[in-house]
SEVOVO-873507 format. One record per residue (C-alpha): residue in one letter; y, z, x. Coordinates in pm, whole numbers, padded with zeros to 5 digits, always signed. Each point is the difference from the previous one (the first is absolute). Layout:
N
aYZX
...
***
This chain:
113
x+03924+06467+17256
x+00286+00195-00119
x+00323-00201-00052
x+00344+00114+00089
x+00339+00126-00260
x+00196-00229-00089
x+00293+00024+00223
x+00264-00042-00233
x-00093+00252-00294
x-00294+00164+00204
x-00263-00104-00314
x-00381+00072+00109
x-00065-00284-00234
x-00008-00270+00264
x-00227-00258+00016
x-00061-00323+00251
x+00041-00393-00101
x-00095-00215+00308
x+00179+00145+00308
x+00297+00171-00272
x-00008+00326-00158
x+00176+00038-00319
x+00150+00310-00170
x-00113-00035-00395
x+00290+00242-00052
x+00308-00152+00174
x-00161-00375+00080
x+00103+00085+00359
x-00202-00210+00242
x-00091+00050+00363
x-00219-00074+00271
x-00194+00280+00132
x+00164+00139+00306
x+00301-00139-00094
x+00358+00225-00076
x+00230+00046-00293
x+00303-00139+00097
x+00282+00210-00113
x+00258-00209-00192
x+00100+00254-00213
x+00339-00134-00234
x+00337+00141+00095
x+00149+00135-00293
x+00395+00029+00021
x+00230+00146-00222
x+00273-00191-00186
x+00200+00031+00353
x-00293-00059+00208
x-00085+00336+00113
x-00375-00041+00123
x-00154+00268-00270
x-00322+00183+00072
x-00179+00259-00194
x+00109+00322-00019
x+00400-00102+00002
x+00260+00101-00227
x+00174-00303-00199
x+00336+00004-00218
x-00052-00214-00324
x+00292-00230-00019
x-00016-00161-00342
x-00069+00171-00350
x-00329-00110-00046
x-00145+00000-00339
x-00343+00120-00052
x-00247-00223-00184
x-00128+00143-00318
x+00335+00290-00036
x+00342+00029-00061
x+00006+00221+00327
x+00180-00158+00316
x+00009+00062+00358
x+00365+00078+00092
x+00196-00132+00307
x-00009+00280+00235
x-00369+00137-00027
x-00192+00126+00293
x-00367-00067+00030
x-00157+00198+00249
x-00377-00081+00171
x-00008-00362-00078
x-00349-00187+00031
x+00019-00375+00046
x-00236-00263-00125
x+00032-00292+00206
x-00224-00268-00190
x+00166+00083-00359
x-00054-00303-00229
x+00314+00078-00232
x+00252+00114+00304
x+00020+00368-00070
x-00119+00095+00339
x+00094+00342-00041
x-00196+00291-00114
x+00162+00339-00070
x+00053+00309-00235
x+00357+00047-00128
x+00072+00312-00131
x+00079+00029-00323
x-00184-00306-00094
x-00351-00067+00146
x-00184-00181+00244
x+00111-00401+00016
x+00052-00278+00157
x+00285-00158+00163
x+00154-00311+00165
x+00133+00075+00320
x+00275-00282-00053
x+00143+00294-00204
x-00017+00259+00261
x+00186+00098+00288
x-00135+00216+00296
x+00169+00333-00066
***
């Protein structure tokens, strides 16, 4: 009998407990037949702009990188955002600025350009 993906993270690595199956990858748990409900986090910016990947934000702090004397001014534009709802330390943005990498951010610190 072949099991289904996990919903959640899509893992092939699914196996039954009982009347459950459990994702080893994600510990996501479902009955068979049953559907993922989507309760995807909101993410809002630091005026509560509902964000969503792809946007454009404004940083609105300096923000001082961990690690480097570098800072990211007031006034910077980060283009193509990716957000990470479930992010244990709050930065819940993921994005390349130029000039300085890929990183994360807090969208507290953003605003929805």
């Amino acid at each position: 009998m072949s099991l289904p993906n996990c919903p959640k993270c899509q893992s092939e690595y699914t196996y039954q407990d009982g009347d459950l199956l459990i994702c080893p990858e994600c510990s996501h748990e479902w009955k068979e037949g049953e559907q993922l409900e989507e309760t995807a986090a909101v993410i809002k910016d630091a005026n509560g702009n509902v964000l969503a990947d792809g946007d454009t934000v404004t940083v609105i702090k300096d923000l001082k990188i961990k690690g480097s004397s570098a800072a990211v001014k007031v006034g910077t534009k980060v283009k193509n955002i990716r957000l990470i709802p479930d992010a244990a330390d709050g930065h819940d943005i993921d994005c390349k600025i130029d000039g300085m990498g890929a990183m994360k951010l807090k969208s507290e610190y953003v605003k929805k350009a």
